[in-house]
C-alpha positions in Angstrom: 102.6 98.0 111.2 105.9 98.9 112.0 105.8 97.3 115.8 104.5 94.1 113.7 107.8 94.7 111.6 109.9 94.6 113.9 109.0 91.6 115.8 108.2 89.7 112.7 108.8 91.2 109.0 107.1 88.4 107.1 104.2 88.9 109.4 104.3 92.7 108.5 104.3 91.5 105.1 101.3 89.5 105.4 99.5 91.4 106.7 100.1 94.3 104.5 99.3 92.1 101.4 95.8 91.3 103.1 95.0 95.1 103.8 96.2 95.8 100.0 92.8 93.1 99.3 90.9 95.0 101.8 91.6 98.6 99.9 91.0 96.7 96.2 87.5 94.8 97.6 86.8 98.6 98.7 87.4 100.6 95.7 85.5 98.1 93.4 82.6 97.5 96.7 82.7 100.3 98.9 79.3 99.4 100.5 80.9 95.7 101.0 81.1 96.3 104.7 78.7 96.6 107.7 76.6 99.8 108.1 76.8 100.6 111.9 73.3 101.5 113.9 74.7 105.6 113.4 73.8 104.8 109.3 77.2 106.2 108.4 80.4 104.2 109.4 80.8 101.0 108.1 83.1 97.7 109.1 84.7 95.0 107.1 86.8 92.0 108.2 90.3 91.6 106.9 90.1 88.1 105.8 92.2 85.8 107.5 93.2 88.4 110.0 91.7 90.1 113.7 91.6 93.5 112.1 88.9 95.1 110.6 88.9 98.6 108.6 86.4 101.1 110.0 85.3 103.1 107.1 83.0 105.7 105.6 82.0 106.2 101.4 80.2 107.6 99.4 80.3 108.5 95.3 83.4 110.0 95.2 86.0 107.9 98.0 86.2 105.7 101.0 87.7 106.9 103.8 89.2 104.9 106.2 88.7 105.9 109.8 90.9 103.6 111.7 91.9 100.1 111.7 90.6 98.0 114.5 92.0 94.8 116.6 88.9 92.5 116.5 89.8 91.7 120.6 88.8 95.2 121.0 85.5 95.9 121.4 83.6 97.9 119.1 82.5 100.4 119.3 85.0 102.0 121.1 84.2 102.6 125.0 84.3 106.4 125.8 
């Protein structure tokens, strides 16, 4: 975020605001995303931007593994 913020602040800012959905759709749906073929991680689209959160939950928290550029491929070539 902070490369992002210094290119473009409001841009930061945006994008920020759209994670800060992401995290409240999460805590009130944490099984809103994708499941992934290994049954464990899951993947959901920040809305109106490339990234998407890859995360993991269960009773207690979500955990989010990494945040993902959707140009990227997924998953992740070793």
């Amino acid at each position: 975020m902070r490369f992002i913020a210094q290119e473009n602040p409001n841009a930061a800012r945006a994008l920020s605001r759209r994670f800060d959905e992401v995290l409240r759709v999460l805590g009130r749906f944490p099984e809103a995303g994708t499941i992934q073929p290994n049954g464990i991680e899951r993947i959901l689209q920040a809305k109106g931007t490339p990234y998407r959160l890859i995360y993991r939950s269960d009773v207690a928290e979500v955990v989010i593994l990494r945040i993902w550029h959707g140009a990227r491929s997924w998953p992740p070539v070793s």
